[in-house]
PAZAPA-4460 file (N, C-alpha, C; in steps of 0.05 Angstrom, whole numbers, plus 32768, in hexadecimal, padded with zeros to 4 digits):
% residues 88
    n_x    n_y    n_z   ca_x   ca_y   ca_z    c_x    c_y    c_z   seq   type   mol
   8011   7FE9   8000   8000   8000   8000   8012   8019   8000     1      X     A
   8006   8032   7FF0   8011   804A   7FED   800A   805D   8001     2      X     A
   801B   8068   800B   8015   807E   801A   801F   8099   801D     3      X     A
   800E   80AD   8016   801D   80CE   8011   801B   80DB   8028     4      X     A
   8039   80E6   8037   8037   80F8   8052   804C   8111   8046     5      X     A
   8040   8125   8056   805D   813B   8053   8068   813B   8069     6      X     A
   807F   813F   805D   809A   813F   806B   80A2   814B   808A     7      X     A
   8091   8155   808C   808B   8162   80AA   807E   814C   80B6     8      X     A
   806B   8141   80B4   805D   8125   80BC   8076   8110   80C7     9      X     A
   808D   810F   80B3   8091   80F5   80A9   80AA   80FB   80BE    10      X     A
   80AC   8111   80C0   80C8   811C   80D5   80B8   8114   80F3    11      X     A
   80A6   8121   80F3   809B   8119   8115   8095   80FA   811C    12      X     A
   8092   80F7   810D   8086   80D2   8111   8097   80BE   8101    13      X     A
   80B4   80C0   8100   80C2   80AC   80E6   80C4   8095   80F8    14      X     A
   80BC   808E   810E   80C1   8070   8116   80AC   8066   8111    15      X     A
   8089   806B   8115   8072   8069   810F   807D   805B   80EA    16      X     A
   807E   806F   80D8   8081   8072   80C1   808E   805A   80B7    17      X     A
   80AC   8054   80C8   80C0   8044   80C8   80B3   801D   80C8    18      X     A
   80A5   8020   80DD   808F   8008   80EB   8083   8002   80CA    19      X     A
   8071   800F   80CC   805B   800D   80B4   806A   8004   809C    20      X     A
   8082   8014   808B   8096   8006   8077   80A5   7FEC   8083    21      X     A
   80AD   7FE9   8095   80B8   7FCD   809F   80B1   7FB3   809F    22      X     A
   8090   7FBA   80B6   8086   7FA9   80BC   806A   7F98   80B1    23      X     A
   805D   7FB3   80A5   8045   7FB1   808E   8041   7FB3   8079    24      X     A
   805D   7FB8   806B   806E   7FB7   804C   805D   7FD5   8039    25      X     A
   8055   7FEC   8050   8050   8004   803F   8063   8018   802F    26      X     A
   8054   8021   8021   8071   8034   8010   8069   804D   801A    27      X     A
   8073   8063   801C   8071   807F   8025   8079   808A   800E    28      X     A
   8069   8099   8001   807B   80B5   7FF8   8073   80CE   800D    29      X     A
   808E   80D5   800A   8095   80ED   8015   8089   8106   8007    30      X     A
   807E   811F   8014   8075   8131   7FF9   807E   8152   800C    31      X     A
   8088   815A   7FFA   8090   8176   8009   8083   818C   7FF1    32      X     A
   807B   819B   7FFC   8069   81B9   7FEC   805F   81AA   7FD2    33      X     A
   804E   8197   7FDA   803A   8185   7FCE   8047   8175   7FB5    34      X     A
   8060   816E   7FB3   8071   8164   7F9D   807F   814D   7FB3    35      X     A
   807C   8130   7FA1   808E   811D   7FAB   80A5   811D   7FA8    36      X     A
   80B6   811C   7FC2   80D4   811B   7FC2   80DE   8105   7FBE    37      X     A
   80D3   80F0   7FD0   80E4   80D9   7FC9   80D1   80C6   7FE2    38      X     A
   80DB   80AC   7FDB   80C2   8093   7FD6   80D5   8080   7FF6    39      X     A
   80C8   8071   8011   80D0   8063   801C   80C5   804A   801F    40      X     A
   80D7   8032   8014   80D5   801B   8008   80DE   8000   801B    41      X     A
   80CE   7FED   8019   80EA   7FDC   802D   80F7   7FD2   8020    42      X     A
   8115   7FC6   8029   812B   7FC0   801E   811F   7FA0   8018    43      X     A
   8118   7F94   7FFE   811E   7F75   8000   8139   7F5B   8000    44      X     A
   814D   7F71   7FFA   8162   7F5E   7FF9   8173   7F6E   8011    45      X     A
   8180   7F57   8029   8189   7F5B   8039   81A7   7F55   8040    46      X     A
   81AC   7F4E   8053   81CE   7F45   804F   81CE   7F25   804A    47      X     A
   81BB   7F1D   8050   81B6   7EFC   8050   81B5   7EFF   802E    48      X     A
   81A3   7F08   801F   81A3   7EFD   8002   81C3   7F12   7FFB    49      X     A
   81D2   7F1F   8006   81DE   7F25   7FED   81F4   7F17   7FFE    50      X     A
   81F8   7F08   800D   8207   7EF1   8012   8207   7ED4   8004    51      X     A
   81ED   7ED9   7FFF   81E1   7EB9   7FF3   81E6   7EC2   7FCE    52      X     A
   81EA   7EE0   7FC7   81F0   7EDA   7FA9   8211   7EE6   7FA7    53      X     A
   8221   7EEE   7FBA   823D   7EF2   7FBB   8246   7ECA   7FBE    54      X     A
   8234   7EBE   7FCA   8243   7EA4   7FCA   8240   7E99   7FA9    55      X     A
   822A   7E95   7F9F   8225   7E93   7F8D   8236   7E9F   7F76    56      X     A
   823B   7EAD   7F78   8253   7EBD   7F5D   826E   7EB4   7F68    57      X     A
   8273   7EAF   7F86   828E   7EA3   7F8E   829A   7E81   7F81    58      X     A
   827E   7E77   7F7A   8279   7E5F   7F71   828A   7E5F   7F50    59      X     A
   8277   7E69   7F4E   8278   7E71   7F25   829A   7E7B   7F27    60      X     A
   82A6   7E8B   7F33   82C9   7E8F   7F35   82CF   7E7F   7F3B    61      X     A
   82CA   7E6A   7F4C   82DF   7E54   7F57   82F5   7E4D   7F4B    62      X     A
   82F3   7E4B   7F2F   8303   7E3A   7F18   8319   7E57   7F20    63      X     A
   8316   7E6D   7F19   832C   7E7B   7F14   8342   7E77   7F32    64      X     A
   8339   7E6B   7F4B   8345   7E71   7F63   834D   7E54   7F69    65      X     A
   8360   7E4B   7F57   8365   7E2C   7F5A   8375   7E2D   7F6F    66      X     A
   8394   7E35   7F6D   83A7   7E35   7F7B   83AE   7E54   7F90    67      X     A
   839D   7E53   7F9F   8394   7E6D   7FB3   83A1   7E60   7FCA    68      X     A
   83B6   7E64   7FD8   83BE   7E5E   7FF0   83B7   7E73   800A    69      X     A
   83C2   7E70   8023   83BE   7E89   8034   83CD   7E9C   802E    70      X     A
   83E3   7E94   8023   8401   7EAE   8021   83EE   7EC3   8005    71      X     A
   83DF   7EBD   7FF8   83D1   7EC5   7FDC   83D0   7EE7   7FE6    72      X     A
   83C4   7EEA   7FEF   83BB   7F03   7FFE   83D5   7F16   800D    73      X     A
   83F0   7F0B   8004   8403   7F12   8017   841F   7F22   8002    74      X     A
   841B   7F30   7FF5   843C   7F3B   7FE8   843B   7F32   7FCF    75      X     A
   8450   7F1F   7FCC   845F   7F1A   7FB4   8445   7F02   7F9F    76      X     A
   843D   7EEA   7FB1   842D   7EE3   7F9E   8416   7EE9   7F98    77      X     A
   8404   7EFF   7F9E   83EA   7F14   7F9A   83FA   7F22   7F7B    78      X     A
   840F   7F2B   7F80   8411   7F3F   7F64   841D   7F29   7F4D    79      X     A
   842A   7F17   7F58   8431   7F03   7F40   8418   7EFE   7F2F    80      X     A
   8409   7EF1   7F44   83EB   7EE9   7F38   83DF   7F04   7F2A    81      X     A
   83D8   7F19   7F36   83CD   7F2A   7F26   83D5   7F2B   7F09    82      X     A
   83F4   7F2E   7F07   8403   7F32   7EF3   83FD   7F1C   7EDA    83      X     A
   83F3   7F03   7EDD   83E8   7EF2   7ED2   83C1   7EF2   7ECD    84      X     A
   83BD   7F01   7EDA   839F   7F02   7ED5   839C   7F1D   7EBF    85      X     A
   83B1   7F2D   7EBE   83B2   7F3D   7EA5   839B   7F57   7EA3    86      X     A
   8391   7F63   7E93   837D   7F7A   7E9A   835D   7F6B   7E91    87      X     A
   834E   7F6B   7EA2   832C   7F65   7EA0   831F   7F76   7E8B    88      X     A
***
């Protein structure tokens, strides 16, 4: 559901406001001198899904990260390797 407040409203009561987009999935536009500023939405993707699609693309690289030891991350063989992966 849509809902239009001005911005004076939305200042006095943004935890009220906050509730309602969180917990009852409403959208707010904001409206100042009767023109919409800008729209409050809830977030659907969280740290859980963009964990669950950073693993997922970690997958699909695997092949390039054959021989990755601990030292990898450390000096001399980080730039060797770079130096072999060439410009993207």
């Amino acid at each position: 559901m849509i809902r239009s407040v001005p911005i004076t409203n939305l200042r006095k009561n943004i935890f009220d406001y906050a509730r309602l987009v969180s917990e009852e999935g409403y959208e707010i536009e904001v409206e100042k001198n009767g023109k919409k500023i800008f729209k409050l939405t809830k977030i659907e993707r969280g740290p859980k899904e963009a964990a669950k699609r950073a693993l997922k693309i970690a997958r699909k690289l695997g092949g390039i990260w054959k021989n990755v030891d601990s030292e990898f991350f450390r000096g001399k063989k980080e730039k060797i390797y770079m130096k072999k992966l060439g410009s993207w």
